[in-house]
N, C-alpha and C positions, 0 to 999 in steps of 0.2 A: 502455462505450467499446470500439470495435472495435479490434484491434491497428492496422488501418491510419490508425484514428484519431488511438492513441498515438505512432504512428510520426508522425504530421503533428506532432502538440504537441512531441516531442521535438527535429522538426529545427526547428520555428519555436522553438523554446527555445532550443536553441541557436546559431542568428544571431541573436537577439534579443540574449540574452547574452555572445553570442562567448565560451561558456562548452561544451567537450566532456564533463565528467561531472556527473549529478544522481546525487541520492537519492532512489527511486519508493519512498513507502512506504506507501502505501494497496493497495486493494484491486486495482489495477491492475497489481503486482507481481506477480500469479497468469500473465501473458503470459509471464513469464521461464521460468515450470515447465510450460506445457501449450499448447496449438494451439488447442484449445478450451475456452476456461474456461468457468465457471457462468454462468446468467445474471446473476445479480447483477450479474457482474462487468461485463458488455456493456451491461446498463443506464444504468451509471452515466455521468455526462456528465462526469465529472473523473478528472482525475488528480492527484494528490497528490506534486507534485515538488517540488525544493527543489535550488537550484545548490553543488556540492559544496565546487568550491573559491574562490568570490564569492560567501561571502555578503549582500554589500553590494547587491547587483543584483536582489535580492528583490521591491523593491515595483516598478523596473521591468518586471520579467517580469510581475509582477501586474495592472501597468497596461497591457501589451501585450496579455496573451493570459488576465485574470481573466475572473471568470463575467459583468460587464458590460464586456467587450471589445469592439471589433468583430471581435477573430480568433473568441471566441463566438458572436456571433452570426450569422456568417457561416457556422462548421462544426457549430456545437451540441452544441459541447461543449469544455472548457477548460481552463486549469492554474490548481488551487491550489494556492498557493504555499503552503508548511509549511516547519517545524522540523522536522528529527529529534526535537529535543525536547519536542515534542508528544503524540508517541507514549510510551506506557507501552513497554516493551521489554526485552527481558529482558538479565541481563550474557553480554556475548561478543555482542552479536546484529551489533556492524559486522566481525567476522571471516569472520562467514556472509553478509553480501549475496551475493548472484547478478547479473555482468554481462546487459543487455539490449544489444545491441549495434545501434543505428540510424545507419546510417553513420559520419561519425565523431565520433558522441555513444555515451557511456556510459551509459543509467541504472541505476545500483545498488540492485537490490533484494532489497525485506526477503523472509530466508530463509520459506517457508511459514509453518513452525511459529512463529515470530517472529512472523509476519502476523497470524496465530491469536490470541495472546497481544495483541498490540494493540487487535486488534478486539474479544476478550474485556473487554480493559478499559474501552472507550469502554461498549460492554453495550447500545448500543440497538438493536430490534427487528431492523432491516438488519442489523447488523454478526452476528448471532445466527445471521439466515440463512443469512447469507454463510457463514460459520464451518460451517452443518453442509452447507453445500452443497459444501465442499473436503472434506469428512468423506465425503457420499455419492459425490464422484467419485475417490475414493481416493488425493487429492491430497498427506492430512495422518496424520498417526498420532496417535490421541488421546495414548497411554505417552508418544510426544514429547512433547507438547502438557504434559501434569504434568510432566515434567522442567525444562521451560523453567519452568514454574509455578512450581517452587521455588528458582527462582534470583532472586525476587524477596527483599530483605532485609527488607519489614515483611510479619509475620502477617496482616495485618488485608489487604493489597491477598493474599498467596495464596491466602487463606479465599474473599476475593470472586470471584478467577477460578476458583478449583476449583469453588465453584460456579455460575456460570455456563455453565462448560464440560459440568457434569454435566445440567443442566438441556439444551443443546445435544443431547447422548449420550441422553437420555432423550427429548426430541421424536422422536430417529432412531429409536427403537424396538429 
């Protein structure tokens, strides 16, 4: 998704919603750190928002501008609607959001390294790439990335992201 894509989802988000702050916490949050992000990131036809302070207006936003919308099919590309708590996340990570400021909408998004560590834990193929593609454009600091890492409370999910992350590090060469 193009930024000026994101900026269309954001403001129809928000008159849809009559709602000024979301949570961007996919891959789409790399807009708040860079001008030009990975492909990855441009590829993708969603955005991962989620209305910050109604969250009762969820599955309407869903049914305005989901991936079988007419506001999708129209621009081709669309808002899925999420939880924050969907995402794996590490502690402290709503301290660190980063404002995206589109008119007078907020979207709050997930700090890099936080982004990292989510997508680490989802773990599939995309999200790996993604991950070392903020790695190759010097977007992410691995030493963050294990920091966040161990601020997860069970052994059994840090064992699986540290290695994921290192398998990431080691594709990169």
């Amino acid at each position: 998704m193009k930024r000026r894509e994101l900026e269309t989802a954001l403001r129809t988000a928000g008159r849809v919603a009559r709602e000024t702050e979301f949570f961007l916490i996919g891959s789409q949050a790399v807009h708040a750190y860079c001008r030009r992000p990975p492909a990855e990131v441009l590829l993708s036809q969603e955005c991962d928002l989620y209305p910050m302070n109604r969250p009762e207006i969820a599955n309407l936003l869903d049914a305005r501008l989901g991936r079988g919308s007419r506001f999708a099919r129209r621009g081709g590309f669309y808002v899925d609607v999420v939880t924050p708590e969907i995402a794996s996340l590490p502690t402290g990570w709503q301290s660190r959001l980063k404002p995206l400021r589109v008119g007078r909408n907020t979207a709050w998004c997930l700090e890099v390294h936080d982004l990292i560590v989510s997508k680490l834990a989802v773990g599939r193929l995309k999200d790996l790439e993604f991950v070392g593609a903020l790695f190759q454009m010097h977007l992410a600091n691995p030493k963050t990335v294990r920091h966040r890492i161990r601020q997860f409370s069970r052994h059994r999910d840090r064992a699986r992201l540290r290695s994921r992350l290192q398998s990431v590090l080691d594709e990169l060469g």
